[in-house]
N, C-alpha and C positions, 0 to 999 in steps of 0.2 A: 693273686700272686701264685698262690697254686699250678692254678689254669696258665700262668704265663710259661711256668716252672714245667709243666706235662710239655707243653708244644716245642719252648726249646727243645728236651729231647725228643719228640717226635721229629724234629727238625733234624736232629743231630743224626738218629737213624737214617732218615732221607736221604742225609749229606753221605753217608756214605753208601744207601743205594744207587743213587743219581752220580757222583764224579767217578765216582770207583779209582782214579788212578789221580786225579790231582792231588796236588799238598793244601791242607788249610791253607796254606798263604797266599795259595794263588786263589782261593776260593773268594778269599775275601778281599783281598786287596785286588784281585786282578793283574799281580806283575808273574814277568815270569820266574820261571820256579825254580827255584836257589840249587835245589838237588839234581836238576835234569829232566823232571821227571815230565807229564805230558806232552805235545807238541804229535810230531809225523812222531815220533819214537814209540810213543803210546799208540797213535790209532793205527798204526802198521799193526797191529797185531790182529786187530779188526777186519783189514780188508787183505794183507797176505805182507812178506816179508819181503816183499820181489819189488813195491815202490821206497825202498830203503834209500836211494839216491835221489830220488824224483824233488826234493827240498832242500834248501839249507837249513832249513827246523831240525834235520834230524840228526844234526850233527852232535850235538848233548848227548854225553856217553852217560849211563847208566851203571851208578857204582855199587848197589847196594846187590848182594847175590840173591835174595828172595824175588825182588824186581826181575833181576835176569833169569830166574828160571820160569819167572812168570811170562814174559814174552819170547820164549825157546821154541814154542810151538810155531812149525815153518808153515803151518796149512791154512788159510786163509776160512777163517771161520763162513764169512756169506758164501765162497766156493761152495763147500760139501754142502752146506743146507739147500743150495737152489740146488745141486743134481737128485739131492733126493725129492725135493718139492716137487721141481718142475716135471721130475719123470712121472710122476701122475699127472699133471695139470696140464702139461702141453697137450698129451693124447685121451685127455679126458672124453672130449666130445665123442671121437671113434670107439671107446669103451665104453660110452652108454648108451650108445645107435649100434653095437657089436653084440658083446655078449650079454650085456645088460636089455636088450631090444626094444629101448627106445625109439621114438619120433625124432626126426629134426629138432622139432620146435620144441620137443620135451628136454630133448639133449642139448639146447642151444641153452636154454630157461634153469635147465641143473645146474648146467656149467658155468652160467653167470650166476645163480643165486648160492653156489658155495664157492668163487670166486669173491664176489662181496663178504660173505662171512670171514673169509680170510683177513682180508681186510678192514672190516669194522672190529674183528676182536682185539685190533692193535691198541684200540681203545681202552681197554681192561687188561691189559697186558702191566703197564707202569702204575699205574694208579691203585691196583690191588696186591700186587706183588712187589714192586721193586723192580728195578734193572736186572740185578746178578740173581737173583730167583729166578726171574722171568725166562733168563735165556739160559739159567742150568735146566728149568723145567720144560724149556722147548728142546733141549737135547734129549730126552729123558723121552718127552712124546711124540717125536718125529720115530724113534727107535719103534714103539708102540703102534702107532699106527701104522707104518710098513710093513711092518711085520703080521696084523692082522689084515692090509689088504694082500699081502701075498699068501695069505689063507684060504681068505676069500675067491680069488681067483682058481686057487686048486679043485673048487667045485664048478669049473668048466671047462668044457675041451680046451685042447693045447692053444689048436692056430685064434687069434683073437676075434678075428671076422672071415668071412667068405671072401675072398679073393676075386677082386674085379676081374670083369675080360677085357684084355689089351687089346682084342682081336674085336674092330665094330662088327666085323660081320658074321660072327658065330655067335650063336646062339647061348645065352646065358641063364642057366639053372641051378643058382645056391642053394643049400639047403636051408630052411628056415631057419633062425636060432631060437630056440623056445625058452619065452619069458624066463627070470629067476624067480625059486620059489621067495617065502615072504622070508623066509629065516636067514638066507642068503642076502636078499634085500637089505631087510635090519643092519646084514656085520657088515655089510660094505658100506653102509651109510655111517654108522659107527666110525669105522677104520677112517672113512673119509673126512667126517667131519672133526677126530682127533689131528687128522693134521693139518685142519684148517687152525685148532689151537693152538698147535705147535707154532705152525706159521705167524701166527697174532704175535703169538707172543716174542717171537724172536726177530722180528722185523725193527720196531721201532728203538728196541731197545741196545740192540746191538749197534744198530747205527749212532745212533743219540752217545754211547758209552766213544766213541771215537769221534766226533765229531765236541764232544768237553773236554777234547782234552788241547784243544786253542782255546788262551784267554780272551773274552769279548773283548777287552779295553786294549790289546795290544793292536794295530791296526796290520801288524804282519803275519799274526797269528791268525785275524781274523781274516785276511787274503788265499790264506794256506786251508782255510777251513771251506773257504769255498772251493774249491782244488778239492780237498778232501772228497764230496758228496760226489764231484764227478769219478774220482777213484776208484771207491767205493762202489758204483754201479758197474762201471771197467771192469774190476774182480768178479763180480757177481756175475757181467756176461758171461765170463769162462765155463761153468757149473752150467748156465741153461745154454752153451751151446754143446756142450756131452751131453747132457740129458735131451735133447732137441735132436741129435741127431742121433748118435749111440744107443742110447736106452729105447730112443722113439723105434729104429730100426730094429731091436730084438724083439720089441712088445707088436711089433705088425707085424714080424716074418719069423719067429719062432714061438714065442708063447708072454701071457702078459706076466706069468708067474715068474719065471726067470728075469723079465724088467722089471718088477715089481721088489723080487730078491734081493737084484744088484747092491741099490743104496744101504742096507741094511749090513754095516761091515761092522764086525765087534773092535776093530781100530778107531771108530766113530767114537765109542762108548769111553774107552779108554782113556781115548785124548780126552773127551769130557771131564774124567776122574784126576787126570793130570795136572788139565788148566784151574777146573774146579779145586784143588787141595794146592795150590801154589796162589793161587788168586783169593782164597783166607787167608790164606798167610798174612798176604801182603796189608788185603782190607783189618785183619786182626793187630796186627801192628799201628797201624793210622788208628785205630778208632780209639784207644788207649792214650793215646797223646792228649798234649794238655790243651784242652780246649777257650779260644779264647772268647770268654761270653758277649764283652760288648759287641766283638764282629759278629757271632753268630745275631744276636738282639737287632745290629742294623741291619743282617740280611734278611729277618724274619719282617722287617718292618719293608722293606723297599719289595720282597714279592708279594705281603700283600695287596701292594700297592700297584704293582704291576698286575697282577691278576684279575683285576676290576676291569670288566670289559672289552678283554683282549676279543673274546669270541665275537661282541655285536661286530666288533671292527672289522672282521677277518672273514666272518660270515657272508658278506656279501662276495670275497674272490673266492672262497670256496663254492659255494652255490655257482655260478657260472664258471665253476672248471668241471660240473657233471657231465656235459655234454662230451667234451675233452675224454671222457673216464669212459664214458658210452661206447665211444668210438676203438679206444685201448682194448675193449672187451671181445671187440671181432674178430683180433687177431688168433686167439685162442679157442675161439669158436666156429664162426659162419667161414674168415676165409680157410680153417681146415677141412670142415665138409666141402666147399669150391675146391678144391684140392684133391679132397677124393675122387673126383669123377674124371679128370683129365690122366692124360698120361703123361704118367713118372715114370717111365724108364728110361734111364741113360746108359750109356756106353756103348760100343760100333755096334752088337748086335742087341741091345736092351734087354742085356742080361739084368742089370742092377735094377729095381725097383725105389724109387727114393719116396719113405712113410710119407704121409701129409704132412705129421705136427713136424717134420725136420724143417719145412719151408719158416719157421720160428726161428731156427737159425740164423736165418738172415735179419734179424732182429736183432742177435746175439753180437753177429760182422758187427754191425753199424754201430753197437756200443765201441766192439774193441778198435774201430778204427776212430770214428766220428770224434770220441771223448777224447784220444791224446790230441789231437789236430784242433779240439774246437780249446782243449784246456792251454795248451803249447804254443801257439800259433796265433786263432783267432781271438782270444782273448787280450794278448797283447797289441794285440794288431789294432783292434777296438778300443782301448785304455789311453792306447795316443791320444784320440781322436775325443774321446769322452771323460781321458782325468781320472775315470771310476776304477776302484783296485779291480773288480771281475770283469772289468771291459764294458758291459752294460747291467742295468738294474737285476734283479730277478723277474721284477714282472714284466720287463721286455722282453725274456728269455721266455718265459712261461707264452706268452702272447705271440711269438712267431712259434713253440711247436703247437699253438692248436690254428694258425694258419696253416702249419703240413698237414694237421691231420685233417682239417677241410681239403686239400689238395688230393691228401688218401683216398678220401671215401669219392671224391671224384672218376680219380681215375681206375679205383676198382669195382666204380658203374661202371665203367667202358668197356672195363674185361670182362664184367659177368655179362655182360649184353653179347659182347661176342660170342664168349666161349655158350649162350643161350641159342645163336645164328647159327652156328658150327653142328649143334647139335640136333638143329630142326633139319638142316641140311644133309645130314650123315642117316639121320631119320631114326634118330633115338631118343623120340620126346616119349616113347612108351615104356622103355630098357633102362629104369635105372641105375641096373647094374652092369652096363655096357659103358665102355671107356668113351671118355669125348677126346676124337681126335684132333685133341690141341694140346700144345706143351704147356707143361703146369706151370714154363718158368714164366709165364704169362703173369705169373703173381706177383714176381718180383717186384713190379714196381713198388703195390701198394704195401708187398713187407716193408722196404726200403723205407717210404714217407712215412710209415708209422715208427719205425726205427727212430728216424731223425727228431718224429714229433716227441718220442718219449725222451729220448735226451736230452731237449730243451723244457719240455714242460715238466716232465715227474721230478726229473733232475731238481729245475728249479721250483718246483711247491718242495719237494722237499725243505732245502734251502731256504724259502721263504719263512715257512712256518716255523720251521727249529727257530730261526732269526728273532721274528718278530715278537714271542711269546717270552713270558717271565723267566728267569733263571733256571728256576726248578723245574719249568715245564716244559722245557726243550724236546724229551721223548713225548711229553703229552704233543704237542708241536706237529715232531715226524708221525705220530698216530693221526691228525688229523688230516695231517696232507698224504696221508696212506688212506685214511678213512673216505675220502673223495672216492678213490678209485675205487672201492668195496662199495659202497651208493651207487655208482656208475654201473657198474657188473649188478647189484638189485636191478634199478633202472631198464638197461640193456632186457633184462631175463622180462619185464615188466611188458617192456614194448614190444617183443620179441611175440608174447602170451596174445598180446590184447591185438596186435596187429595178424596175428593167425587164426583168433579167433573170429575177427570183422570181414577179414578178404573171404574165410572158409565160407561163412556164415551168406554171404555176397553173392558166392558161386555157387550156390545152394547145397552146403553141404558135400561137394562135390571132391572135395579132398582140395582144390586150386589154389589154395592160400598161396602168399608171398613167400612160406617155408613149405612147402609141401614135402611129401619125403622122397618125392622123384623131384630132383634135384633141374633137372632141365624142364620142367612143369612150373618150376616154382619161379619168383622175381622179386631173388636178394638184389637185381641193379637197382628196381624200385626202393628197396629199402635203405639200399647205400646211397642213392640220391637223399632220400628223406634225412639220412643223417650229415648228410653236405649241407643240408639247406640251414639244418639246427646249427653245425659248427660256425658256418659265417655268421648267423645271428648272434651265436656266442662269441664270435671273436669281435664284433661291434659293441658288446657289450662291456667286454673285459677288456679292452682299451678303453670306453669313458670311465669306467674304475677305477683300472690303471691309473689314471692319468691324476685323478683324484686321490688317490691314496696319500695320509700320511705316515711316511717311517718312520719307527720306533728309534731308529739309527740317523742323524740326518745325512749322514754321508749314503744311505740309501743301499745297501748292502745286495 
């Protein structure tokens, strides 16, 4: 009795780290909520205040004043986290082949193996901490970690790398950049790997707190909720398309310190201390309320009843969406060094230079265009035809974007092949610091296809997993289908290591690998064919899956 008596209230704490803004009543009954209270009205405040019309959910006005000063905050919480994230993570690869002087294949293998980090700590993010800990202490160490890498960075020259030559036929003599000492090394790994925690922890949890606040059992709620995750990632383009292009362009053409600085605004901190002392309130009032034991007893009974092998289930569509996650990982990596070497200057006399990692921007377009067209449009267009409230399954959705992203890594063997022909031809298979004359917007396609493929696919593993998993494990849920992508970036850095070491090894030592660090020597087409051939295999795979899967929903969500 005891032991029944501790777990209720372990449960009872739970309950208000996990809804944060539902009422008991809808926790447990599942209707909706006598007071107004979640719906679009709650998880606006999650992803910004600007989708206020986008529902008829969100029509429920909000009477209580602690509530409204709680949702006052106009600033879209995942906006400001991805400009400061992403402004190290987009141009990571160029900072550790820059001032850090790294290899390719070392800068390819970092950047994937604290990309994964990122993402597997999503895992220990809810499960140790809570939701509302989790994401006041990812404000707390995003603040920290930027701040010690624009520390870090102040013990290097200004410009971030030697400056390519635009000009094939002049002669190119950079200065070396000489290694960082080991104490240097240390704080930038430090600084970096603090806000791979930051990251962890504020990823799943932040989404998961907006995405409860639709009741499963209403089935208009549960419509909206799907709606929701695509939103959700809409906002969040905004944030990586400034920091993609904005931050990427100070950090390659004035110094990394002053992009590094940017994010780090004491308005950040602030609003933390605002939402955080408004959002007690709110949680301090609910948790004092009278709680009603039987429904807490039958919720305690039905998840652990749900939680009994949700993973064997689930493991096998996670395991064949790595391949999927592999391929996500290029984009932040191999095609910004393919990037580097070509020419980026635009306008009549190519005055402007455009960074590498900006070409991620177009990553950013295809969320903010794709997602109201695919949410607005195509989904109804499909729901005729199929009866399903999201128009199609999630696992159909997940299964054509890694049919794109097989189509990516296709057609970005054909570019790197060319832009390899252009280079042998212009006769700078020795100059890797000499410009290949060809326009970098050669890449666009394969931004493009990878764009589209994350839309359909992150989108929906998200979606899936929150779905299919128990009540209370919904952020456990979004950590595993974030957790994919972090294995994937391992993976990637895995094959990236083992594949340079066999071709190096092959050519006798002779530097020729598939990543060499003369870039036109090297044959990422070969490597991007090799991850074509794995994604169709994965997509043959995860359709007999697919097709097998039973849902937790039977309406198939």
């Amino acid at each position: 009795m005891a032991g029944r008596g501790a777990t209720l209230q372990s449960l009872t704490v739970l309950d208000m780290e996990s809804g944060g803004i539902l009422p008991p009543s809808e926790t447990c009954a599942g209707s909706g909520s006598p007071d107004g209270r979640g719906g679009w009205r709650a998880a606006r405040f999650l992803i910004g205040n600007a989708v206020a019309d986008l529902s008829p959910y969100s029509r429920a006005s909000l009477r209580r004043a602690q509530v409204d000063r709680f949702f006052a905050s106009p600033e879209p919480v995942g906006f400001l986290e991805r400009i400061g994230f992403n402004g190290v993570q987009g141009n990571l690869v160029m900072y550790l082949t820059g001032p850090m002087a790294m290899s390719t294949a070392a800068a390819a293998a970092g950047a994937n193996a604290w990309g994964g980090t990122v993402l597997v700590l999503t895992l220990a993010a809810d499960s140790r901490l809570g939701r509302y800990r989790a994401i006041v202490a990812a404000g707390v160490l995003h603040l920290l970690s930027l701040g010690m890498l624009t520390i870090s960075s102040v013990m290097q020259p200004n410009h971030p790398h030697p400056a390519s030559c635009h000009d094939a036929a002049a002669a190119c003599s950079p200065s070396p950049t000489p290694p960082p000492s080991l104490a240097r090394l240390v704080f930038f790994h430090a600084a970096l790997y603090l806000l791979a925690l930051a990251q962890g922890f504020h990823n799943p949890c932040s989404e998961a707190f907006g995405a409860d606040q639709f009741a499963a059992s209403d089935p208009g709620a549960r419509a909206s909720r799907s709606s929701y995750f695509n939103w959700y990632q809409f906002f969040n383009s905004f944030g990586y398309g400034i920091s993609n292009t904005a931050l990427s362009y100070v950090e390659d053409s004035v110094s990394w310190t002053v992009g590094f600085a940017q994010p780090v605004d004491g308005a950040l901190l602030a609003r933390l201390a605002k939402t955080s002392s408004s959002a007690a309130r709110a949680w301090t009032a609910r948790v004092f309320r009278r709680k009603d034991t039987s429904c807490t007893e039958r919720l305690l009974a039905r998840e652990e009843v749900g939680e009994k092998g949700f993973l064997a289930k689930l493991l096998p569509i996670w395991v064949t969406s790595i391949v999927f996650a592999i391929v996500s990982a290029q984009e932040v990596t191999l095609f910004i060094k393919q990037g580097s070497t070509m020419d980026r200057r635009i306008g009549a006399r190519g005055g402007l230079v455009v960074p590498p990692a900006a070409l991620q921007s177009i990553v950013s377009v295809i969320f903010l265009t794709f997602v109201p067209v695919y949410d607005r449009a195509l989904v109804p267009l499909a729901r005729r035809f199929t009866g399903h409230p999201a128009g199609i399954t999630t696992l159909q959705r997940v299964g054509v974007g890694m049919a794109m992203s097989c189509l990516a890594m296709a057609v970005a063997a054909l570019v790197e092949a060319r832009r390899l022909r252009v280079a042998r031809d212009a006769g700078l298979v020795d100059r890797p610091d000499a410009t290949v004359p060809m326009g970098v917007w050669w890449l666009v396609p394969q931004h493009v296809l990878v764009g589209v493929a994350e839309v359909l696919a992150v989108i929906g593993l998200e979606e899936f997993f929150y779905d299919q998993v128990a009540g209370e494990l919904h952020s456990v849920g979004l950590a595993v289908s974030q957790g994919v992508m972090g294995v994937g970036s391992y993976a990637s850095g895995a094959l990236v290591a083992a594949i340079d070491w066999a071709t190096a090894a092959r050519s006798g030592g002779g530097g020729e690998s598939w990543f060499a660090d003369d870039l036109n020597r090297a044959h990422l087409d070969y490597f991007y064919w090799l991850l074509a051939a794995l994604a169709a295999l994965e997509v043959a795979v995860f359709v007999y899956l697919a097709q097998r899967y039973d849902y937790k929903n039977k309406s198939k969500p």
